[in-house]
N, C-alpha and C positions, 0 to 999 in steps of 0.2 A: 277403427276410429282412433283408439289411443296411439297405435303407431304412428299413423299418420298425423295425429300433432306434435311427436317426436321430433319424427324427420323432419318438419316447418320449422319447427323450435333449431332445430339443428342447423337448417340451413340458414337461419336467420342470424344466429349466433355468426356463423363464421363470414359470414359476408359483411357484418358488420366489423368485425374484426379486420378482416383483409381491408377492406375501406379504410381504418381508421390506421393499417401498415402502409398503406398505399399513401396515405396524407404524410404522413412524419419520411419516412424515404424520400418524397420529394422536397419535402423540406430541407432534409440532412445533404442532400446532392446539390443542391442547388447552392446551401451556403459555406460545405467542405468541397468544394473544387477551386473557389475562390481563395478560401482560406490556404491550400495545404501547397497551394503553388509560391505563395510568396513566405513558407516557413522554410528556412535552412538547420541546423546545428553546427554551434561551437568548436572549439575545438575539449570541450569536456563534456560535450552531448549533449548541452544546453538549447533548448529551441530560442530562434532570435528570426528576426526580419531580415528578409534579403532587401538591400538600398533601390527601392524602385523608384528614386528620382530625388530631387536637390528639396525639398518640399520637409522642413525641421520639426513643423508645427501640423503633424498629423494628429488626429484622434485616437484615442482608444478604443478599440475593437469591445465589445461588450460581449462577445461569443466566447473570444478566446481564452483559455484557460488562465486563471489569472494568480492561480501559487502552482510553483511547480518545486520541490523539496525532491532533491537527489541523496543519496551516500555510494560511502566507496569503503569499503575497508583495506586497512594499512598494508597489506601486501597483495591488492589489488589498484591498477589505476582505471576500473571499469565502473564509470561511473551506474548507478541502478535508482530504479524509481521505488518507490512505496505501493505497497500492495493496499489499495484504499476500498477496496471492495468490502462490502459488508458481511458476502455471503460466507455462512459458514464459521462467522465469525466464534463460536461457543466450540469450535472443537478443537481448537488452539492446545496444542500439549509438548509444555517444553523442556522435556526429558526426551532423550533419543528412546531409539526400539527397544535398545539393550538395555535399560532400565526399569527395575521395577521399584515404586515405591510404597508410600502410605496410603495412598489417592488423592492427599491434597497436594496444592501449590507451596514447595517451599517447605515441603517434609521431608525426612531421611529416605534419601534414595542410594539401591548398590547396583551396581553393572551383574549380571547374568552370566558377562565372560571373565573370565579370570584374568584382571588387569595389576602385576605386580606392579610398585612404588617402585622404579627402579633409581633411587637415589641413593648417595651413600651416607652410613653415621643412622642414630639412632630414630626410629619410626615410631611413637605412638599406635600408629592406626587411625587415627581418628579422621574418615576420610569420608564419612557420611551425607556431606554437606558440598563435597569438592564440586560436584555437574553444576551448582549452582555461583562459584568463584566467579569474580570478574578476570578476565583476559582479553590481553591488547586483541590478539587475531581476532577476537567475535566484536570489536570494538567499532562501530557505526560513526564515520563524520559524517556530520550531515552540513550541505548547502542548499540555505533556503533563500527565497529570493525578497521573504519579509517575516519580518519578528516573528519569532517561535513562542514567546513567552508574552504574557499577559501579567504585571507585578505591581500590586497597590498594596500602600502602609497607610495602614490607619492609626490614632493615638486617641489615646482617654477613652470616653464614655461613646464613642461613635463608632463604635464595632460591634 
């Protein structure tokens, strides 16, 4: 007896699921085929409309994705999109393999392999900090297609 309201349960479950796959797939098909035939890209991999007729005064698409935010870094011309997914987001660690540090963000880290300064004239040492220096090569331009920033001044007693 208890098995068998299991397997009911069970089958209930998944039929209902498949139903409710079954409903959003025709959805998605029916309004990306429409869609993906009149997107082209730019000549920097920008998505843009292809000219389907002399008509200046079209509407806006309310499906279509409506910020798209590229970068390229400086000795790349490949443009790249933003990784905007949520998943996973807490295991972000931005110190490579070869590093070990304190455990926090932004503590004294040293490499594991033995990396001389190879510069000339006199060295301190003090190199504890360096994984975390700004440099051009890891430097992000980004091109967004609307305001990045959000910026109000307030004054007097209204803050």
């Amino acid at each position: 007896m208890r098995v068998t309201k299991y397997h009911a349960l069970t089958v209930v479950l998944i039929s209902i699921g498949l139903s409710l796959d079954a409903q959003t797939s025709n959805f998605r098909t029916r309004n990306s085929s429409s869609q993906r035939s009149n997107i082209t890209t730019d000549s920097q991999g920008r998505p843009i409309r292809r000219n389907t007729g002399n008509d200046s005064l079209k509407t806006r698409n309310s499906l279509a994705d409506s910020i798209t935010i590229f970068y390229r870094y400086f000795d790349s011309t490949r443009p790249r999109t933003i990784d905007s997914s949520i998943n996973d987001f807490y295991t972000r660690f931005p110190l490579p393999y070869r590093f070990h540090s304190l455990g926090n963000y932004g503590t004294a880290a040293q490499s594991l392999i033995f990396e001389p300064f190879m510069k000339a004239g006199f060295d301190p040492g003090f190199h504890a900090y360096d994984i975390y220096r700004y440099t051009t090569t890891n430097t992000r331009l980004y091109q967004t297609t609307r305001p990045y920033t959000e910026l109000s001044y307030l004054l007097g007693s209204k803050a």
